[in-house]
ROKE-623537 format. One record per residue (C-alpha): residue number from 0; residue in three letters; x, y, z. Coordinates in steps of 0.25 Angstrom, whole numbers, plus 5000, padded with zeros to 4 digits. Layout:
! residues N
[pt NUM,'Ala',[X,Y,Z]]
...
END
This chain:
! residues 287
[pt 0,'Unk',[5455,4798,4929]]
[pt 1,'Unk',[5444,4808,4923]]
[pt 2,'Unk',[5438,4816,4935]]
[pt 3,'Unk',[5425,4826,4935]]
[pt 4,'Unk',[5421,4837,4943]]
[pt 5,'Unk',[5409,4836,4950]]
[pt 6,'Unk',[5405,4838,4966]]
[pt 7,'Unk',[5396,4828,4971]]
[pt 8,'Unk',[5403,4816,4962]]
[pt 9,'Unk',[5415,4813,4957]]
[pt 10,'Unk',[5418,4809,4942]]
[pt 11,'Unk',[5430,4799,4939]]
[pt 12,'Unk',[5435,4791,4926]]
[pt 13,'Unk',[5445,4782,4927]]
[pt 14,'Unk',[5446,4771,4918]]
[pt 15,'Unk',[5434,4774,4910]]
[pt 16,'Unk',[5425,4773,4923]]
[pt 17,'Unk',[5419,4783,4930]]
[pt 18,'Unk',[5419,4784,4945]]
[pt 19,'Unk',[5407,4794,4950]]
[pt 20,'Unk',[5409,4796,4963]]
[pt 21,'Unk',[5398,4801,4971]]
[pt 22,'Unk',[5405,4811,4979]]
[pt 23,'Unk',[5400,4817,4993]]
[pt 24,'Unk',[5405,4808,5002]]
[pt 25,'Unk',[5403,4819,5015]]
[pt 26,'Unk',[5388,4815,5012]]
[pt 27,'Unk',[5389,4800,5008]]
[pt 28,'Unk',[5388,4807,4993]]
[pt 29,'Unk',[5374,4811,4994]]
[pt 30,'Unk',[5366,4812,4982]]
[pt 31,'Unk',[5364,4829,4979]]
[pt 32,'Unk',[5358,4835,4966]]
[pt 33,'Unk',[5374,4838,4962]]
[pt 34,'Unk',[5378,4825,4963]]
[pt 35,'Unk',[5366,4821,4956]]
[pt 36,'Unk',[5369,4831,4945]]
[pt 37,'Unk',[5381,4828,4944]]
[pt 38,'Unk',[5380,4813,4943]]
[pt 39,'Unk',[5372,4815,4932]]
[pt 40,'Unk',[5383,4824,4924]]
[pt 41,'Unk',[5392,4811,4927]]
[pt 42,'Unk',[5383,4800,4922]]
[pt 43,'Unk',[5381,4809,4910]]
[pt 44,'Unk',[5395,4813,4909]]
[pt 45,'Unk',[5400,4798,4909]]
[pt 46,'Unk',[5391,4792,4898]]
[pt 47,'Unk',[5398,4804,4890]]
[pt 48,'Unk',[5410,4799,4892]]
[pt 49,'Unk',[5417,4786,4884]]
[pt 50,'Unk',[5427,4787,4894]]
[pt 51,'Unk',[5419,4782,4905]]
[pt 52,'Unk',[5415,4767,4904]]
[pt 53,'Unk',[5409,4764,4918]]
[pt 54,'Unk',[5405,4770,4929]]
[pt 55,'Unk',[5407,4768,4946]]
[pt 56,'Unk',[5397,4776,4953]]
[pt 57,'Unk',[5403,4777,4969]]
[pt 58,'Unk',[5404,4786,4981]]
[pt 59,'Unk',[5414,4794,4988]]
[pt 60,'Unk',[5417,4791,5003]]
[pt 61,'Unk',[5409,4781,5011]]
[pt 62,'Unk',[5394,4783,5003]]
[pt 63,'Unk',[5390,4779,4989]]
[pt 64,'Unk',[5377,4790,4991]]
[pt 65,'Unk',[5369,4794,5003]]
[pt 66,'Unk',[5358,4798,4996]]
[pt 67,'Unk',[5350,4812,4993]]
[pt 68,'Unk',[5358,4822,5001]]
[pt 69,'Unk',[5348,4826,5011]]
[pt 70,'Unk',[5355,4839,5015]]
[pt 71,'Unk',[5341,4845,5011]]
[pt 72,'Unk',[5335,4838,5021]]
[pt 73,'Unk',[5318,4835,5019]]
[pt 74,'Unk',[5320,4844,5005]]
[pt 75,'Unk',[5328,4834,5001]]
[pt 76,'Unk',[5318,4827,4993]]
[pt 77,'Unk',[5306,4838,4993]]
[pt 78,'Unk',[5305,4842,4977]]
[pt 79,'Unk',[5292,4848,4979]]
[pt 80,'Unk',[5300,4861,4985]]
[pt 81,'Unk',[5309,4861,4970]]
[pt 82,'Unk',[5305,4863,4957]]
[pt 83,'Unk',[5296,4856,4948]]
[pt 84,'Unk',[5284,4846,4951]]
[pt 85,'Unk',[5283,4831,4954]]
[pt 86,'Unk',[5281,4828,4940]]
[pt 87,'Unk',[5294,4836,4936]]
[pt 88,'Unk',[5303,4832,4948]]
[pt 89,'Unk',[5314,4822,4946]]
[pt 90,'Unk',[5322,4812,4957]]
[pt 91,'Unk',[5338,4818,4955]]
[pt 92,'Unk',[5341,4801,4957]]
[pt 93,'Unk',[5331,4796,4946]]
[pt 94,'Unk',[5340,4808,4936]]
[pt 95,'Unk',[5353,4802,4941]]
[pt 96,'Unk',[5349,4785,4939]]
[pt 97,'Unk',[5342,4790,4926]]
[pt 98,'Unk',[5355,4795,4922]]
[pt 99,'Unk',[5363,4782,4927]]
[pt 100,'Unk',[5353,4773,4920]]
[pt 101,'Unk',[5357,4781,4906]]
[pt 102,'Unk',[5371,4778,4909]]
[pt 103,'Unk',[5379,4773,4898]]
[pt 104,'Unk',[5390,4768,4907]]
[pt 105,'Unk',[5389,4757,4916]]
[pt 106,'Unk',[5387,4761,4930]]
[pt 107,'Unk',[5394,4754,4945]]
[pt 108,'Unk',[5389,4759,4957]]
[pt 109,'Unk',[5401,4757,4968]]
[pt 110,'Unk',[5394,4761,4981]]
[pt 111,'Unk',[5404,4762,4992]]
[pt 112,'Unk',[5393,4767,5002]]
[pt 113,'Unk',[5379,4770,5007]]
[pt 114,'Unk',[5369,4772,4997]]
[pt 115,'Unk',[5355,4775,4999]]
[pt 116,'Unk',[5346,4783,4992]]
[pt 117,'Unk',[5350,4790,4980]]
[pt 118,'Unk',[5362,4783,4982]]
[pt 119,'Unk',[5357,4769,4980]]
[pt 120,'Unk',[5348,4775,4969]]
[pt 121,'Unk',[5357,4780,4961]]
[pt 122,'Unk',[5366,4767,4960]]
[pt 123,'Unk',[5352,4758,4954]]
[pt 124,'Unk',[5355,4764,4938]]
[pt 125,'Unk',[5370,4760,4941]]
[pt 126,'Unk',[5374,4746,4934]]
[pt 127,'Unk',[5382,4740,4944]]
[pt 128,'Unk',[5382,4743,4961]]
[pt 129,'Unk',[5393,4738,4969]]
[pt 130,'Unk',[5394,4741,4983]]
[pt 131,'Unk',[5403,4742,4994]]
[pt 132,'Unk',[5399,4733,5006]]
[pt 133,'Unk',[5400,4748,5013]]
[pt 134,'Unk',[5387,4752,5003]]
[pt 135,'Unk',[5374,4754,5009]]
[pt 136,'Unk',[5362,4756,5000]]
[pt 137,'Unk',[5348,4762,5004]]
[pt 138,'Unk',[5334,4766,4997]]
[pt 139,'Unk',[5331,4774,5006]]
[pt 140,'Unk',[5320,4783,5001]]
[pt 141,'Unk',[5311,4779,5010]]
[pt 142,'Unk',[5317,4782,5020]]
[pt 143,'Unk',[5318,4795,5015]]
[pt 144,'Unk',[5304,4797,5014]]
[pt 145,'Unk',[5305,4797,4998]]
[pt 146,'Unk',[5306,4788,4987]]
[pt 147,'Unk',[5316,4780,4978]]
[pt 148,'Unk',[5321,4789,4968]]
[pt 149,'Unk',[5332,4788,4957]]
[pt 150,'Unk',[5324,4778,4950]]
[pt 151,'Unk',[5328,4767,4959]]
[pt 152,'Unk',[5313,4764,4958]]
[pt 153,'Unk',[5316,4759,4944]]
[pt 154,'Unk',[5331,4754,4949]]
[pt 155,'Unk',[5330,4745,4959]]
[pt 156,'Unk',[5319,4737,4959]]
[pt 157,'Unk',[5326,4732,4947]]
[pt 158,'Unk',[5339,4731,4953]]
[pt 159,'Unk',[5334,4723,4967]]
[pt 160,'Unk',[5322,4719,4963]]
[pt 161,'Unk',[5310,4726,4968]]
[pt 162,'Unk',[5308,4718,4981]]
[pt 163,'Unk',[5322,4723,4987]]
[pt 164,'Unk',[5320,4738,4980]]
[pt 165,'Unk',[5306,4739,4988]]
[pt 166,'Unk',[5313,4733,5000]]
[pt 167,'Unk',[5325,4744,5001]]
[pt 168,'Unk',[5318,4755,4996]]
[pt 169,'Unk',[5305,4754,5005]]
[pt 170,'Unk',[5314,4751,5018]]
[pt 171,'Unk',[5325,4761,5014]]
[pt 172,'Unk',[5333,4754,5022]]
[pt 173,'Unk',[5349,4754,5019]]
[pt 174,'Unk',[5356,4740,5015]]
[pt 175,'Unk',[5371,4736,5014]]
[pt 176,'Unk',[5377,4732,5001]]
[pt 177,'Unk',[5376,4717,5003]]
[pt 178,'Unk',[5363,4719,5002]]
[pt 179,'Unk',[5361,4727,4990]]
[pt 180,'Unk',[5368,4714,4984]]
[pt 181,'Unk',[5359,4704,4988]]
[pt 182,'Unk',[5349,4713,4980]]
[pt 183,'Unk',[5356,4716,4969]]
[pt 184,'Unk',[5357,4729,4971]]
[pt 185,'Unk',[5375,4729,4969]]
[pt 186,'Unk',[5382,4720,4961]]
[pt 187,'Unk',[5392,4718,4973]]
[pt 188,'Unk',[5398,4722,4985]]
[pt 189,'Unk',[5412,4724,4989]]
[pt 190,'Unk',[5420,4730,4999]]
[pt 191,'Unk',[5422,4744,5001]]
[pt 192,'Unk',[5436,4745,4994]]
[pt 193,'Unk',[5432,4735,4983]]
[pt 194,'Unk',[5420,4744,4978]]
[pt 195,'Unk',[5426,4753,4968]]
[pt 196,'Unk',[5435,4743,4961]]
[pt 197,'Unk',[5425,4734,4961]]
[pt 198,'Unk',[5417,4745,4953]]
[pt 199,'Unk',[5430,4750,4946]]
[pt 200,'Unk',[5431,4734,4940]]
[pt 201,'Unk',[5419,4732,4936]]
[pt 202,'Unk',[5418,4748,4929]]
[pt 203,'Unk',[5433,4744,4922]]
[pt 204,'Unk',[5427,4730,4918]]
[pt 205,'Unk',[5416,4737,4910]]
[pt 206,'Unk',[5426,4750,4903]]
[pt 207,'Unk',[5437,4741,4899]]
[pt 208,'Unk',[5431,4730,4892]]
[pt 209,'Unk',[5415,4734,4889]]
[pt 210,'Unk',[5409,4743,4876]]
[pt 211,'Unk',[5405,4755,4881]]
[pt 212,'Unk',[5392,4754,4871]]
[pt 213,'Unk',[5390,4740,4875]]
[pt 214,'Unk',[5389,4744,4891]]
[pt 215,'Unk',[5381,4756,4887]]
[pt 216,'Unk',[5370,4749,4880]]
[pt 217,'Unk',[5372,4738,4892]]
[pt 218,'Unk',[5369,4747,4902]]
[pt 219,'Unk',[5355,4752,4896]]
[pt 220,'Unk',[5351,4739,4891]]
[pt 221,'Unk',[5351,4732,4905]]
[pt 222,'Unk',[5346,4743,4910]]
[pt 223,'Unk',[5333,4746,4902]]
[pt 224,'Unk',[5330,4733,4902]]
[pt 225,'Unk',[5327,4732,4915]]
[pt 226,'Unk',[5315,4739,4910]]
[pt 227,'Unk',[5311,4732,4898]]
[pt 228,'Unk',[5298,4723,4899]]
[pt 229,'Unk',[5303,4713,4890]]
[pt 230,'Unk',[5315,4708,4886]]
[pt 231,'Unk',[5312,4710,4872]]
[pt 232,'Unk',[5317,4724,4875]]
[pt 233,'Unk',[5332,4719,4879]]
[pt 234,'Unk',[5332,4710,4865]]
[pt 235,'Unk',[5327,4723,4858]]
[pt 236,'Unk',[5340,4732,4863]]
[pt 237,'Unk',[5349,4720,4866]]
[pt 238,'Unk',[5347,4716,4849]]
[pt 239,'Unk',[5351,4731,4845]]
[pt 240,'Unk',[5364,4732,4856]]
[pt 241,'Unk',[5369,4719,4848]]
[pt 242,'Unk',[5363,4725,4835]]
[pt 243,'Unk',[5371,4736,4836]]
[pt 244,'Unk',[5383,4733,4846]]
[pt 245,'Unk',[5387,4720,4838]]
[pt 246,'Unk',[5392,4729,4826]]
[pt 247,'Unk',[5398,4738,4834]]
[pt 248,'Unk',[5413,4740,4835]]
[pt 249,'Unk',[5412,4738,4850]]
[pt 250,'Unk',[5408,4725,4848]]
[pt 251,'Unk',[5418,4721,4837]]
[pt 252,'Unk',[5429,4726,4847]]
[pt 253,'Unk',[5421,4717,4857]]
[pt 254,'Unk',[5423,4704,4849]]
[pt 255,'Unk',[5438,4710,4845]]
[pt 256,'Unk',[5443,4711,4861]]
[pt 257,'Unk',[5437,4697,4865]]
[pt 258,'Unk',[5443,4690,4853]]
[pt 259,'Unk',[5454,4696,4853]]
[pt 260,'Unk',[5454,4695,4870]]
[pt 261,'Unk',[5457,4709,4873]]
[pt 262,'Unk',[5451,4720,4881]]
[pt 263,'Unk',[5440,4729,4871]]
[pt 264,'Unk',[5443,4741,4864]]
[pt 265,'Unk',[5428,4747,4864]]
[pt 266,'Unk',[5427,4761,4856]]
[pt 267,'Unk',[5411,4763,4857]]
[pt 268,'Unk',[5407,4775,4865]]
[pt 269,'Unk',[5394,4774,4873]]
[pt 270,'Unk',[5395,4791,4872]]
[pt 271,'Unk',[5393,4789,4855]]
[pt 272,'Unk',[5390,4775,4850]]
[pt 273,'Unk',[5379,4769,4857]]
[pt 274,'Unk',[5370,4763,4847]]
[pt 275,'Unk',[5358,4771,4841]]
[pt 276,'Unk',[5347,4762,4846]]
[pt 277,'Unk',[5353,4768,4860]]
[pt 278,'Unk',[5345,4772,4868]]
[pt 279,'Unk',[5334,4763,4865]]
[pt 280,'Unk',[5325,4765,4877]]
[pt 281,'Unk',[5315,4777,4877]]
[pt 282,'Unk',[5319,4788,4885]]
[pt 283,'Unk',[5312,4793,4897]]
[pt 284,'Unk',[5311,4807,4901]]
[pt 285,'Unk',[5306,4812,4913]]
[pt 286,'Unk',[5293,4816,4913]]
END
């Protein structure tokens, strides 16, 4: 196992998947400014890194994430006292989801507790949710007396549908995890001790027999069509993956290990051999 040093997470590799662990279980891991820091360092770190194939996002003790620490009290959220205008400011959680949503490597939320606020935000760019029937979810902002942030404005209406997103985050009420599953917003929910082999399975199912390249693109490709306005735009990208994928040698071992009924011997890097097309969307910088 491959361990890094941070305080507010923990950083584990173990069969070419990453465990972060959000890591303040005497506060229900709340979300501070260094564990946002350093979450972004691990996100940024793991796309670096061929080693890592997949990704289990958890927390440690009986909490996925509380929330904002609100040790400052009603400072909390008062940016007008900090540097910078309105114009300039930017939301710590919309920089961290921003950062998920750029992922190369598929992402498995396994949330083992409550989850409110930042804490449900922060899961919406992640691929896959499952939850333990111990998780709790909340968009709680309201409630707060502020706003949804971490772009979960984008996030979950397209995740729930914006009927169930307007219901949770007008009331701000908390729900168990059977019914973030009738919404849609997990894939599944198991028991407590089931959680992270549940997520461990699927993270292995994807390293051991998956091109890393091919998951890569995947990933974006799902993803940014969810914001295409016609689906001319998925035939446009989908015609180059196959364009330039289908000669690849990923794909030749591909066609190889099926034939020959064997487990895939990939050797594309996602770090060095994404094709040049790649990225294809226009970036966005803050402005």
């Amino acid at each position: 196992m491959i361990a890094m040093n941070y305080e507010d997470i923990k950083y584990e590799i173990a069969d070419r998947v990453l465990t972060i662990t959000l890591h303040r279980p005497d506060k229900l891991n709340a979300y501070t400014r260094r564990m946002q820091d350093e979450l972004l360092d691990a996100f940024g770190r793991a796309d670096a890194d061929d080693e890592v194939r997949a990704i289990v996002v958890t927390g440690a003790g009986r909490g996925f994430c509380a929330g904002a620490d609100l040790s400052a009290g009603a400072a909390t959220f008062d940016y007008k006292s900090r540097p910078g205008s309105i114009d300039e400011h930017r939301d710590g959680g919309g920089k961290l989801t921003l950062r998920i949503f750029e992922s190369k490597k598929p992402v498995i939320a396994a949330v083992n507790g409550p989850a409110v606020g930042v804490g449900a935000t922060m899961q919406l760019p992640m691929d896959v949710r499952i939850a333990s029937s111990a998780a709790r979810f909340g968009f709680v902002f309201a409630r707060r007396g502020v706003v949804p942030e971490a772009c979960s404005s984008w996030f979950l209406p397209r995740i729930v549908g914006i009927s169930r997103a307007a219901e949770w985050v007008y009331s701000g009420r908390v729900f168990d995890a059977q019914e973030a599953l009738a919404a849609g917003l997990v894939s599944r929910v198991v028991p407590p001790e089931e959680l992270l082999p549940a997520a461990y399975a699927l993270a292995r199912e994807i390293a051991e027999n998956t091109s890393a390249v091919s998951v890569a693109l995947s990933r974006q490709m799902l993803w940014r069509m969810l914001g295409a306005d016609h689906p001319m735009e998925a035939h446009k990208i989908d015609s180059k993956g196959i364009y330039w994928m289908g000669s690849s040698p990923d794909a030749a071992e591909g066609i190889a290990s099926f034939k020959e009924k064997r487990k895939p011997r990939f050797g594309m890097r996602a770090s060095s051999d994404m094709p040049p097309y790649y990225p294809w969307w226009r970036e966005r910088p803050f402005k």
